[in-house]
N, C-alpha and C positions, 0 to 999 in steps of 0.2 A: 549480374548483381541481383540477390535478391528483388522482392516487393516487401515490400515490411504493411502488413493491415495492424492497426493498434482498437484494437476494440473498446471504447470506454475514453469520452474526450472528457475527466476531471483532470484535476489536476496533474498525477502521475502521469496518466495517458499523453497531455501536450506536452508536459518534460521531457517525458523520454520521447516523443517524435520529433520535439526540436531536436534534438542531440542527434538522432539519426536521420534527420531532413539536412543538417550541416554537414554530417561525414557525407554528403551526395548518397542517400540511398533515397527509393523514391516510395513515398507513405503516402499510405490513405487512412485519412481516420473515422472508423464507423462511431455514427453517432445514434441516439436514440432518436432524437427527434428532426426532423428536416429542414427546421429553422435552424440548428447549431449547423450543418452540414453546411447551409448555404453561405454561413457567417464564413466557416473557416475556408471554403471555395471563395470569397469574395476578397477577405483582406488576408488569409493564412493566419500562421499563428505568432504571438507573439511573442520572446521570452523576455524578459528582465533577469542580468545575470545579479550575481552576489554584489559586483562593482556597480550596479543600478544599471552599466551599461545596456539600450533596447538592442532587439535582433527580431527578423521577422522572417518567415519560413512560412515558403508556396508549397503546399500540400494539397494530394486529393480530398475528397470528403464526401461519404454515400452514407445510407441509413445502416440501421442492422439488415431488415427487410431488402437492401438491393445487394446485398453480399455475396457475390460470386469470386470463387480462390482460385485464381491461376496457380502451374504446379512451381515454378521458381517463386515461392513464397514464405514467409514467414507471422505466425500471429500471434499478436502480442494480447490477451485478453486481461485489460487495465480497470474491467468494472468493479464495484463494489459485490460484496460478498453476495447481497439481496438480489441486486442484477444480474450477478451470473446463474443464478436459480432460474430466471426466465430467459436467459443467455443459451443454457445448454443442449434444448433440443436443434440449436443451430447450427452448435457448435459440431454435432452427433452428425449432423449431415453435409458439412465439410469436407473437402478430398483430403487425406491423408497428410497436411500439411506439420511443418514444427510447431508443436503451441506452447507459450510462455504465457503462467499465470503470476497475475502479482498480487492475487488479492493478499489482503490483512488477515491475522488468525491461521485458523484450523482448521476449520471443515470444510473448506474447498479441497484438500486434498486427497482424499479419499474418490472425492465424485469426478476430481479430474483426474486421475488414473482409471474409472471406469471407464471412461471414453476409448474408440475404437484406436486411436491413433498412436503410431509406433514412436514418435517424439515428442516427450515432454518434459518442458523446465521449468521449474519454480525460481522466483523473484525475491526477494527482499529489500524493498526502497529502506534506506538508512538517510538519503538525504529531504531535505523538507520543500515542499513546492505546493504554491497558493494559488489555486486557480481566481482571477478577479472578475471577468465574464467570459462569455463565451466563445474567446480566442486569444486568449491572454494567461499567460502562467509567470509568478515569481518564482524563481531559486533561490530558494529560504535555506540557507546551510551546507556547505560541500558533505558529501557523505559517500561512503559507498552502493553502489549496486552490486550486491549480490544476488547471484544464480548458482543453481543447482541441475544439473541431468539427474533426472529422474529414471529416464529412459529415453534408448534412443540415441542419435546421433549431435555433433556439437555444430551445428550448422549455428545456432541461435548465440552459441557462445562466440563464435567467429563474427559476428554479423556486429555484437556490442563491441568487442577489443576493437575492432576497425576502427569504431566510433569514441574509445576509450579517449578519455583526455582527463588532464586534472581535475578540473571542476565535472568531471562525470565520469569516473573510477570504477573498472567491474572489478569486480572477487570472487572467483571461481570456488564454490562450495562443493564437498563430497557428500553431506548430505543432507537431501530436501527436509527430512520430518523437521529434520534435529535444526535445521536452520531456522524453521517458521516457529518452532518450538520456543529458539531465544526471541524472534522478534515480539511473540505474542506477549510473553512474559515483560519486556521492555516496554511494549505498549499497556500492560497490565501496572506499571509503575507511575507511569505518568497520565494517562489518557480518562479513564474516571475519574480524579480525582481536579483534573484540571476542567473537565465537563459539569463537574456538582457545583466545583467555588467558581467558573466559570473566570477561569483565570490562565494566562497565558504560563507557557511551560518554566519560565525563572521565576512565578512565584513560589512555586514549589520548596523553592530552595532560600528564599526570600521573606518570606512569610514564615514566623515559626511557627505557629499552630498546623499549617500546611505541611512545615517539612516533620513535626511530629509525625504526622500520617503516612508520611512518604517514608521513613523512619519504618514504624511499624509493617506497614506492606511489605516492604525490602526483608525483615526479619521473616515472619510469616511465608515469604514465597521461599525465601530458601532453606526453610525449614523444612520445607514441600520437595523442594528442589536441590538437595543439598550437593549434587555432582554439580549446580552448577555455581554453586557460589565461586571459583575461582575463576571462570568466564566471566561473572558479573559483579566485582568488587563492587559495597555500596557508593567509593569513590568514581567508579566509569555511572553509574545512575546518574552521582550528584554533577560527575561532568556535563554527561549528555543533557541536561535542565540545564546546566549555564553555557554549552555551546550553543543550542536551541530556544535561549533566553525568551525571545520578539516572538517564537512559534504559537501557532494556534495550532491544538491537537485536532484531529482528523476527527474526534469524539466531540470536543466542543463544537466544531465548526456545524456538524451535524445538527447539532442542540440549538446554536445558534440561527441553521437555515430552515431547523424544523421537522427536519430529516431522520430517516429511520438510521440509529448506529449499527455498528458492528458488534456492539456488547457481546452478541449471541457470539460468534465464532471468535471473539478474542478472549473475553473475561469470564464468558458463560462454559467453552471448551475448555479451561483451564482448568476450574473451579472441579470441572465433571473427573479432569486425569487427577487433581488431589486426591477426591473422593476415593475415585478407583484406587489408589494407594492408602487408603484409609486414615487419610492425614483429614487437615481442617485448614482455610485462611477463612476467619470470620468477619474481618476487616474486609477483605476484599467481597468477601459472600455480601455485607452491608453496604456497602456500593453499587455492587451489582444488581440488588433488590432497588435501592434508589432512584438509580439511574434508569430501568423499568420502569418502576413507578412514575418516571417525570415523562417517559415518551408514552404511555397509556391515557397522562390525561393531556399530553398535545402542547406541553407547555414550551415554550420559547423562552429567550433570554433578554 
């Protein structure tokens, strides 16, 4: 049986290790700092499922710095966009192992395909998960996992079905670009706009003034994007804001911890492929400028 290493203990990182510390596969989760490593070596992790019911999973837990890959392995890289930028010289000197990225956005994709390695998948979390400290995750929302083989073999794909279950559903993707492509755009709908009003994802839809905006964004991106307006009725938008009602975006949460977003590879890569098409969304171009402006002067919520 596999090892499963999950690089990046936020939130996605402890969901998905629970999920695979349950099907009995046996995880280590590298952490950045050695005070999380020794948290989740001392009491493991914790999930809170959707029923509230708790569940607690014994896991390993080493830094990035003590990373050594045995070859029955598998790695799961669950950092944020920023992170895996100083993530990657490590990642370069890795044995040959499967690597599954999950970041958010676009421009990890390019730079993980440079890398030496013969296996690689791409990710798309669809379901919602709150990390609350440093050994602790909610399951905020059943949703899909989808993956992607980018290249390489289905070792990574085999290792999730094992672990497949209701509340944690894979979905085998054909293609990576085109996959990250819809999530960026789905997180371009909701994730600004819930970061500026600093409001959870059902106000959106809640609030008129908000859902005006949310309104016009929708218009604008698929005017951009217009193969994909029947992938993205503005009905499946307006669902996902009221199945994802209670969620805090991944872009607020940011805001609210003070933290550098992902703007650049979700909102700021989009905005670049309209261009390149010589199209325009000025709404969203005005958000994106904002929401800069509010992490340049450090402001919090």
């Amino acid at each position: 049986m596999e090892h499963v290493y999950v690089i990046g203990a936020g939130a996605v990182g402890l969901l998905m290790a629970s999920f695979l510390s349950e099907a009995n596969y046996p995880v280590t989760m590298v952490t950045r700092r050695e005070a999380q490593a020794e948290e989740i070596r001392a009491h493991g992790i914790t999930r809170f499922n959707i029923d509230e019911q708790q569940q607690t999973f014994c896991v390993a837990a080493i830094t990035e710095q003590q990373l050594r890959i045995e070859e029955e392995a598998i790695v799961i890289v669950a950092t944020k966009y920023d992170a895996l930028q100083i993530l990657l010289p490590t990642l370069e000197g890795l044995s040959d192992v499967p690597l599954l990225f999950m970041q958010n956005g676009l421009l990890h994709y390019e730079q993980a395909l440079a890398l030496k390695h013969q296996h690689i998948t791409f990710g798309s979390a669809q379901f919602g998960a709150e990390k609350v400290n440093e050994t602790t995750v909610y399951h905020r929302g059943i949703g899909v996992l989808k993956l992607a083989i980018e290249r390489g073999n289905t070792d990574i794909i085999k290792v999730f079905q094992a672990a497949s279950k209701e509340e944690f559903f894979i979905e085998q993707q054909q293609d990576a670009e085109q996959m990250l492509l819809e999530k960026a755009l789905l997180n371009c709908f909701v994730n600004p706009l819930t970061a500026l009003l600093q409001v959870k994802n059902g106000q959106l839809i809640d609030n008129t003034h908000a859902y005006h905006l949310l309104q016009q964004l929708y218009r604008e991106l698929m005017q951009a994007f217009p193969q994909m307006e029947q992938k993205f009725p503005f009905q499946a938008v307006y669902q996902l804001c009221e199945r994802t009602a209670e969620n805090t975006s991944s872009m607020l949460a940011d805001r609210q911890a003070g933290r550098k977003s992902e703007i650049e590879t979700i909102v700021g890569a989009i905005i670049k492929k309209v261009r390149k098409k010589g199209a325009d969304v000025p709404t969203l171009g005005v958000l994106y400028y904002l929401l800069l402006a509010i992490e340049e002067s450090g402001e919090k919520m």
